[in-house]
Structures are given as C-alpha cells and as structure tokens.
C-alpha positions in Angstrom: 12.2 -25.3 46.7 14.4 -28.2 45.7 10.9 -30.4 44.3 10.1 -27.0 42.2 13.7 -26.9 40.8 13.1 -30.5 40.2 9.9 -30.0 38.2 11.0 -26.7 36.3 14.1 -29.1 34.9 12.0 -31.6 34.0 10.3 -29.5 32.0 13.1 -28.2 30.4 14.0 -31.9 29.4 10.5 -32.3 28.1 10.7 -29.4 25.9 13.9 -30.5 24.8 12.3 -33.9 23.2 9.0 -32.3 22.3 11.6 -29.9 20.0 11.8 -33.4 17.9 8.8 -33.2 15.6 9.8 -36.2 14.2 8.8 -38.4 17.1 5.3 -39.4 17.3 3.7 -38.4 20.4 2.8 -42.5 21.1 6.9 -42.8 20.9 7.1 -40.0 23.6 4.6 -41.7 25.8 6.5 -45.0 25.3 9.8 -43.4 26.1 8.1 -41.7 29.3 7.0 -44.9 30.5 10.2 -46.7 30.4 12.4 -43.7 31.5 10.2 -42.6 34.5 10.9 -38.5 34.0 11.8 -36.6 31.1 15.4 -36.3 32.1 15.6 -40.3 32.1 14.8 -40.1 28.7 17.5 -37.7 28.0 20.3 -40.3 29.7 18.6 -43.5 27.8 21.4 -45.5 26.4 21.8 -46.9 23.0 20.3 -50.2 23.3 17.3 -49.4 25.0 16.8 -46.3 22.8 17.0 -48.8 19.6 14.4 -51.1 21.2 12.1 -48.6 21.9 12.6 -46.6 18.6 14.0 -48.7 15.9 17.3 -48.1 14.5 16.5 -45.0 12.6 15.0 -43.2 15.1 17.8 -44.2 18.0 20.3 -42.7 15.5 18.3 -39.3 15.5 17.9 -39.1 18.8 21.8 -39.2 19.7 22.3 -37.1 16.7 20.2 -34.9 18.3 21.4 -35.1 22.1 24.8 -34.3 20.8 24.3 -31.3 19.0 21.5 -30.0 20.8 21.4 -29.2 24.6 17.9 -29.1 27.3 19.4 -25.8 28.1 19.9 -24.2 25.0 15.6 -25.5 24.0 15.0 -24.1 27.0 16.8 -20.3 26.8 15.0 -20.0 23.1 12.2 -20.6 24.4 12.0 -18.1 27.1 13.7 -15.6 24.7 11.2 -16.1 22.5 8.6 -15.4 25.5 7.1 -19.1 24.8 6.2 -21.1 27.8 6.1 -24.9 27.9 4.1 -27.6 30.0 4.1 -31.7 29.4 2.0 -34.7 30.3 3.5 -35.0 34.1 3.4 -31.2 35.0 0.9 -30.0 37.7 0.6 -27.0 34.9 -0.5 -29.6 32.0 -4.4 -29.3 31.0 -6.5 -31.8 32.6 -9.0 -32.0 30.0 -6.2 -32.7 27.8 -4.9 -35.5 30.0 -8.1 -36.9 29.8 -8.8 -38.0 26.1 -7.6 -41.4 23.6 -4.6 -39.9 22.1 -3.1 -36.5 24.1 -0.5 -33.9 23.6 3.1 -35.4 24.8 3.0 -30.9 25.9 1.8 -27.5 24.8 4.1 -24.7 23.9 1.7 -21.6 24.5 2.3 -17.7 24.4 0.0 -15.5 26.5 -1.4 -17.8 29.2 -3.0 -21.9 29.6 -6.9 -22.2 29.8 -8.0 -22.1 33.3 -8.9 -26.0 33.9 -12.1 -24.4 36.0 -13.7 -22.7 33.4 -16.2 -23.0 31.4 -15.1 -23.2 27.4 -16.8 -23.9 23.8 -15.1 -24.6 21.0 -16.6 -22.5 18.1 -16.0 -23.6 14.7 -16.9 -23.7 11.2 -16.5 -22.8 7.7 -13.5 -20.5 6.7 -15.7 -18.9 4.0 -18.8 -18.2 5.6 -21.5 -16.1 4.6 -23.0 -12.8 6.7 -25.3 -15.3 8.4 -22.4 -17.2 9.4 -20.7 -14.2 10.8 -23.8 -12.4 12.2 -24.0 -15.6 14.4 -20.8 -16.4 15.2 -20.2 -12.8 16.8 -23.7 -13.5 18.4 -22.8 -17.0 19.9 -19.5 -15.6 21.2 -20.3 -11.9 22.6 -23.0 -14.2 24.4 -20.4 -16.6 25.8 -17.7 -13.5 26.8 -21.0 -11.8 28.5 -21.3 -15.1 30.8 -17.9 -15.8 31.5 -17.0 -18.7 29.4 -14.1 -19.1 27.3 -14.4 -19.4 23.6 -11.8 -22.2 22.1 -10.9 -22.0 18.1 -7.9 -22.4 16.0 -7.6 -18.7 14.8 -8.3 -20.1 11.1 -10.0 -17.3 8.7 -13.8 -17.3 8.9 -16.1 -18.6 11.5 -13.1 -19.5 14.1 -11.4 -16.3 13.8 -15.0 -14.0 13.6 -15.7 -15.8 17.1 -12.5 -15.5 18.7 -12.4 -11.3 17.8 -15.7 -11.5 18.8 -15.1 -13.0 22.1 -12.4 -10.6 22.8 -14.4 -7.2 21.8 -16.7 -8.5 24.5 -14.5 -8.4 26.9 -13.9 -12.2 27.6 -11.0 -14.7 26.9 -10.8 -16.5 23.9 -7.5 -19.2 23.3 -5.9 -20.4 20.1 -4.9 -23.5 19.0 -2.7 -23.8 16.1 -1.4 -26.1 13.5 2.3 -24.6 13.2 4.4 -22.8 16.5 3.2 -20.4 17.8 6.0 -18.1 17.0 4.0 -17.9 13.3 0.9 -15.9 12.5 -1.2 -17.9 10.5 -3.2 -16.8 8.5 -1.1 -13.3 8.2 -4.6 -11.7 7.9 -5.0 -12.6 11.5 -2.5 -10.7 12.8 -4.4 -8.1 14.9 -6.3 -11.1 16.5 -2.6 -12.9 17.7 -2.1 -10.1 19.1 -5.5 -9.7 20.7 -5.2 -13.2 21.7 -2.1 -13.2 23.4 -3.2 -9.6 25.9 -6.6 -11.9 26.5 -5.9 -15.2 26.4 -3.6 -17.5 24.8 -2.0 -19.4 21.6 -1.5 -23.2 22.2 0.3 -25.7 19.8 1.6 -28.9 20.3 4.5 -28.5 17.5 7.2 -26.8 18.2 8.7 -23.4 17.9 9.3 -22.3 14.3 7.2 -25.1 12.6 5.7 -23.8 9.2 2.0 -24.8 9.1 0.9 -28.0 6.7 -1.7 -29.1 5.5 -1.3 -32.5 7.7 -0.9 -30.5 11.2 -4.4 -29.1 11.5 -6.7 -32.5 11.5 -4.5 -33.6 15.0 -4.6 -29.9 16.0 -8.4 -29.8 16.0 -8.8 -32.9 19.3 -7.3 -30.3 21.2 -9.7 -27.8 20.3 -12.7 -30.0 21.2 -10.7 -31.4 24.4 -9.9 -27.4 25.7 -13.8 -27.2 25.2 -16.6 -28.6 27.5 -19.0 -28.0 24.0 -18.5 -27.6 20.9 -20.8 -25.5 18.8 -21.0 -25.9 15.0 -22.1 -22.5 13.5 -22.0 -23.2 9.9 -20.6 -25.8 7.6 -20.7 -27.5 4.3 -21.6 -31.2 4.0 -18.5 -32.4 3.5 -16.4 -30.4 5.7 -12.9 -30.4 7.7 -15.1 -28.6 10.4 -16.9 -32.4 10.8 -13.4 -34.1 11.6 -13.3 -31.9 15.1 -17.1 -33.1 15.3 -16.0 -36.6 15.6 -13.1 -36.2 17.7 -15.3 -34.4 19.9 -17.7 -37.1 20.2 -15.1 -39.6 21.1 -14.5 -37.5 23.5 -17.1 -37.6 25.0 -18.0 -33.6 24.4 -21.7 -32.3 23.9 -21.9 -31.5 20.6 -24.3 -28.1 19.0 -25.1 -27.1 15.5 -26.6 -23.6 14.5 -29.3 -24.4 11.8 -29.9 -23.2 8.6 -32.1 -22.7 5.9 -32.5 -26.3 3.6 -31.4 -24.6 0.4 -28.3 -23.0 2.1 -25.3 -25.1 1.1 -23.1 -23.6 4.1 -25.4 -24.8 6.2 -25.8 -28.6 4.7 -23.6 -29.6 7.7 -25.1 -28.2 10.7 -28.6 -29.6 9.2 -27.3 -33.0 8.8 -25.3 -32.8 12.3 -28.8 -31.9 13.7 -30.5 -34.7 11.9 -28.1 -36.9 13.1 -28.7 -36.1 17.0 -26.9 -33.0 17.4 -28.8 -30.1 19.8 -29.7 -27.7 18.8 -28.6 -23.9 19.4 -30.0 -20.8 18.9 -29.0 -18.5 21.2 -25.8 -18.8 23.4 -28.1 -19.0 26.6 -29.6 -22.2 24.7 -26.2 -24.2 26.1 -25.6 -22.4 29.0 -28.9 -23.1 30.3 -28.8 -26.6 29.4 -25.5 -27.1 30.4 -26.5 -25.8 33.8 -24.1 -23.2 34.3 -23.7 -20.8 36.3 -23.3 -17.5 34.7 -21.7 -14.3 35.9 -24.3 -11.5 36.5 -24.1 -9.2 33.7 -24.5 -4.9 33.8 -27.5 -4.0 32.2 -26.4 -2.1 29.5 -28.3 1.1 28.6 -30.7 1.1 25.2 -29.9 4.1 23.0 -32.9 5.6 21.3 -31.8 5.7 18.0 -35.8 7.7 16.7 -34.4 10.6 18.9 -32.0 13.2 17.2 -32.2 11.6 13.8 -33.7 13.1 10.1 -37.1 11.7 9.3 -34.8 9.5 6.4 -32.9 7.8 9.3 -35.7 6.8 11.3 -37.2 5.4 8.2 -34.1 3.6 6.5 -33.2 2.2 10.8 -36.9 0.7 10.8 -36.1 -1.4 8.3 -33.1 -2.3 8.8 -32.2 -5.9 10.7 -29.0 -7.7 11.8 -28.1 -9.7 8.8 -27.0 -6.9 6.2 -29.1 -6.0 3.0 -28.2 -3.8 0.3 -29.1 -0.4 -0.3 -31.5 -2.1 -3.3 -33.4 -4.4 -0.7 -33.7 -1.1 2.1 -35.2 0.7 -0.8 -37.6 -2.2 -1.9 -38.6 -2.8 2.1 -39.4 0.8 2.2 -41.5 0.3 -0.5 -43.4 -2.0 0.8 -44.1 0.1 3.5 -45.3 3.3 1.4 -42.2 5.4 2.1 -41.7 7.5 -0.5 -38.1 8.5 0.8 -35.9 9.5 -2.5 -32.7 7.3 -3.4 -30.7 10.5 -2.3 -32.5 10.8 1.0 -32.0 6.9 2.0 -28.4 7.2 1.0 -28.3 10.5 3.4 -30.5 8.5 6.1 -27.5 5.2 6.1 -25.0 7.7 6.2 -26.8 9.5 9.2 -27.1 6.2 10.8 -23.5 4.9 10.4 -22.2 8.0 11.7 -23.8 7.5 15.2 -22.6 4.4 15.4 -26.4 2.0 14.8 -25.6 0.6 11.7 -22.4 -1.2 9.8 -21.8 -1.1 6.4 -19.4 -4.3 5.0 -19.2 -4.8 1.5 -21.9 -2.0 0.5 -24.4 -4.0 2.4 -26.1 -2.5 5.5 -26.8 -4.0 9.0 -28.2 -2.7 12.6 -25.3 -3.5 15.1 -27.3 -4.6 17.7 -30.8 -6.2 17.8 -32.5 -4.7 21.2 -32.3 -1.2 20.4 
C-alpha cells in the first residue's frame, strides 16, 4: 500500500512539471536524472535548478512552485476526468519508452493503449478523395475485424475516416493530439471524441487547456508511429506533412505501408514515391496482418444479403452496376448503357432510391456507392 501511495504521488509531482509547457521535454529528462523522482525535482534548490536550466528558466520554475501546488495540477486534472502517466510509471507506454526522443508523460482521457496489442497507425491526407476514403474505412474495418488497434491523430480526412471507421467496426481506435485533450480539434470531429473516448482513448503530451498550433503536431506525430507496430500510408501528396510521421517512423524502427495509386492521381504522388522508395506494399488489411504474422481473432461469418430478391427490375439493374468507389447518377446511366439497359432517367433515379432505402447503397455528395463489396 505504502509503495502505491508512493507512486500515485509521484505522479502527481510529475504532472505538476509536465503542466510547464515551457520546458523542453530533454530539460525534464535532465531534471529527472539529477533529482532521482519527480518529487526531488519539486524540492531542487536554487543553485542546482540554475545549473541545470539557466537563469531564466530557474526563475520560472520557482515562480511556478510558488504559485502553483502538485495538489491543486493534480485535483484539476481528476475533475476534469483526465488521467496522467510519466516516464518512470509501471502505467507509461513501453513502446513510447523505447524511441530517440520520448514523451517526459501522456495526459489521456478514455483509457492508455494496451502495450500487448497489436496497433497501426493510419494516416494520410486531410483532403482526400472517395478513393482515399473508400480505403481508409476498408484498411480500418479490416483491422477492428482482427483485433488490432487503429492509432491516428483525429485530424480531418484520412486519420479521422479511419479512426470512425475503426470504431463502427466494433474495435478500438486511440487519438493523439496536438493541443490537451480537454479541446476538440477539429470541432467537426466532435462525434468521433466522443466515440473515442467510450472505445478507446485521446493521448497528448501537452497539457490540459493547450490551444492547438501549428508547431505541436510535427512532435505529436512520433508518438503516433511509436503507439503503432505499422504504419500504413493510405493516401498522400508528394510533399506532404503525412511523410514527416513516415520518417519518424522509420527511425523508429516501424514497418512502414503505402496504399498505391493511380500515376496521374496527385493524392497519391506520395504513397507511389514511398513505394518506389522501399515501402510494402498494401492492399488489403490482411496484406500486413499476414505478413506481420499475426494472430488474428476469429471473426463471425456475417450473413450475405441478396440484394436481386425483393427489389424492382430498375434496382437490380442500377445495383449491378454499381461498385464501391461512388459514381454519379451520369456515369450509372452511361454504364447502363453500355450494357443495353434501356432503363429511363426516371426509373434509375426510382431504382437508387429503392436501393438506398434498404440499406445497399450510400449516396455522399450526389454520387452513389455499394456499401459493401461481397454482396
């Protein structure tokens, strides 16, 4: 009992410092080392606080130890329902422990990654285009179906598709930010915090109430690759923030995937050029499970709906066209076409809204797509 009390007010000390943005996390380390324990840190006097931080900073830091207390840190934090973990706690990420320059700690609402799990990091362009999406969600329901864990940073686009994605399957899906995680950002992704926090988590190394900048997400995005045992690239520009986690993944030692794309697409310039560059390969979620060797959890067969029974002669006409990767109403006419039907305009509009009624197809900006691809 008494080693527990000891390492919950450790923590609380920890969090206490980590609440100083201002610090570098190399100062924190260097203060760790010298001090021994969080609370060591705290009772530092003057002198070795100026040789280990400068003038400047030693002044800050009393400034701060006299107006702010580890208790007070530590009540607003459980008010807030945000928990806390640091470098030296049996609670800290291993994987994180592990790479060039960790987290000092991770202030997290919902619940840590499980250390045992298996994880990829799914990134990618924030404005992607309907192939982008159609594969993200594809990559991701995959992933949920076999148990592993999809990492992102909740960002509009690829990273948030995947992590909704992820959760609609039923798996668990964690966030890392670059603000606290008391702040929904983007606002857009709102539903998905939420989401996030019932099936997974919201990580950030900055503290409570920190606004996001632009400078927070590059150092944000090592800790998506280091949560993640892969990272998968679904689509990307040539010159592209997504290729900054790239790298840190690769000194990290991580596997690293790209999702290819046709030459002429410019979204997918990236993955093509990751690919060229040594990157494997993916094409189906199975394509890094398998090769990763993992095991995968058994999944329920699921039971094939027979969308040619019960429908109009339209539907079944207009859903044999139709694929995964939406078209417009235009393209469904001209495929039909193709094939001799000589449905009427008003019968394949009556056939997509038979269809999207029961569920077979989606309609997203007035362009039409199958929901799944095995019926």
């Amino acid at each position: 009992m008494t080693e527990e009390r000891d390492g919950l007010e450790q923590n609380m000390y920890a969090a206490w410092l980590d609440a100083m943005s201002w610090v570098a996390g190399e100062t924190k380390y260097r203060l760790l080392g010298a001090a021994g324990s969080p609370r060591g840190i705290y009772e530092m006097g003057e002198g070795q606080l100026a040789a280990l931080m400068g003038l400047q900073g030693c002044e800050r830091f009393l400034q701060h130890r006299k107006n702010i207390k580890p208790q007070s840190v530590w009540e607003d934090l459980a008010e807030s329902g945000i928990g806390y973990t640091y470098c030296q706690a049996a609670s800290f990420p291993q994987k994180l422990a592990r790479i060039p320059d960790p987290p000092f700690g991770i202030f997290y609402k919902g619940r840590l990654p499980d250390g045992s799990a298996r994880a990829v990091a799914v990134i990618g362009a924030r404005k992607c285009s309907e192939y982008g999406r159609f594969m993200a969600e594809r990559f991701a329901k995959g992933f949920a179906g076999h148990g592993v864990d999809v990492i992102s940073g909740m960002a509009m686009g690829i990273d948030g598709i995947s992590q909704a994605a992820a959760l609609s399957a039923g798996g668990s899906s964690y966030a890392v930010l670059g603000c606290g995680v008391d702040i929904v950002y983007p606002r857009s992704n709102e539903t998905l915090y939420r989401q996030l926090l019932e099936s997974g988590g919201v990580l950030s190394e900055y503290p409570p109430r920190m606004e996001p900048r632009p400078a927070l997400f590059p150092p944000r995005n090592r800790i998506i690759s280091a949560l993640a045992d892969v990272v998968l690239v679904v689509e990307a520009r040539e010159k592209s923030g997504t290729l900054i986690t790239v790298d840190m993944a690769l000194e990290q030692g991580r596997e690293v995937y790209a999702v290819p794309g046709r030459c002429t697409d410019s979204l997918s310039m990236g993955c093509n050029r990751l690919i060229r560059q040594g990157a494997a390969v993916a094409v189906t979620p199975e394509d890094i499970i398998d090769e990763m060797g993992w095991e995968t959890i058994p999944q329920k067969p699921q039971k094939q709906s027979q969308p040619a029974k019960n429908l109009s002669e339209a539907a079944r006409e207009v859903y044999a066209v139709l694929e995964m990767l939406p078209a417009t109403q235009d393209v469904i006419v001209s495929k039909l076409r193709e094939r001799g039907n000589t449905c009427t305009i008003p019968q394949v509009c009556q056939g997509l809204v038979e269809l999207e009624l029961k569920g077979l197809i989606l309609c997203r900006d007035r362009q039409y797509g199958r929901l799944r691809d095995d019926l």
